[in-house]
FIMI-216071 format. One record per residue (C-alpha): x, y, z; residue in three letters. Coordinates in steps of 0.2 Angstrom, whole numbers, always signed. Last residue first. Example, Ala and Ser with C-alpha at 12.3 -4.5 7.8 and 13.67 -1.06 7.14 Angstrom:
> +68, -5, +36, SER $
> +62, -22, +39, ALA $
***
This chain:
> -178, +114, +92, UNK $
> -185, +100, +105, UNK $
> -179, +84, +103, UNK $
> -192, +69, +103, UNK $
> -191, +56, +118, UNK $
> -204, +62, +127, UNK $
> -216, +63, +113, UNK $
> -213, +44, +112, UNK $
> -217, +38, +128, UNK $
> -235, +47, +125, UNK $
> -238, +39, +109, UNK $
> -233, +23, +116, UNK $
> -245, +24, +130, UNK $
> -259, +30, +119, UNK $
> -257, +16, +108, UNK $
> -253, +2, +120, UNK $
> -272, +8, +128, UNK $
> -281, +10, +111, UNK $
> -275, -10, +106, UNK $
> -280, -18, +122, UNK $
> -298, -11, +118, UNK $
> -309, +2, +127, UNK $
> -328, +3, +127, UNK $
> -332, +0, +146, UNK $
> -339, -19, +142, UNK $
> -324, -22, +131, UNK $
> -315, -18, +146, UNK $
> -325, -28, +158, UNK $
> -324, -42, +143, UNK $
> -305, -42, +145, UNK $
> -303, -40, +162, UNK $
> -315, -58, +164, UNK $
> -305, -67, +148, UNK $
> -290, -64, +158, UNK $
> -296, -70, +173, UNK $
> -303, -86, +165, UNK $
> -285, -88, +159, UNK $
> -275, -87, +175, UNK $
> -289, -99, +182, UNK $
> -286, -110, +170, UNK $
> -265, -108, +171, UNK $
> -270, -111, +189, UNK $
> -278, -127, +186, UNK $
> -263, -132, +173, UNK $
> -251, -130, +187, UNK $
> -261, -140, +201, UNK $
> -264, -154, +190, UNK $
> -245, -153, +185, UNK $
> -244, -155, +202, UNK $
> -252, -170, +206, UNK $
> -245, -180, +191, UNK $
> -228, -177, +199, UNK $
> -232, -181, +216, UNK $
> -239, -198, +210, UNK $
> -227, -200, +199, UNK $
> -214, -199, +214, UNK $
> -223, -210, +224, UNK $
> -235, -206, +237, UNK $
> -231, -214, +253, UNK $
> -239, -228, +262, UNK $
***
């Protein structure tokens, strides 16, 4: 007998929201490696932006 479509349906937004766990728990992982080698999300946009932003600066 075949699945029916709620079946298949309910089935794979199990799969998705699995993955979005998995997606999360790696997140939370890099995050506490990071806060583990003393750098924050925060101090890596900043030095990217500054940087971006030298570039963009005329010179006279």
């Amino acid at each position: 007998m075949a699945r029916t479509k709620f079946s298949f349906d309910k089935r794979q937004k199990e799969i998705a929201r699995k993955h979005k766990q998995e997606e999360k728990a790696a997140r939370r992982a890099e995050a506490k490696q990071r806060k583990a080698a003393g750098l924050s999300e925060s101090e890596e946009g900043s030095g990217l932006a500054t940087e971006e932003n030298d570039t963009d600066l005329p010179v006279d």
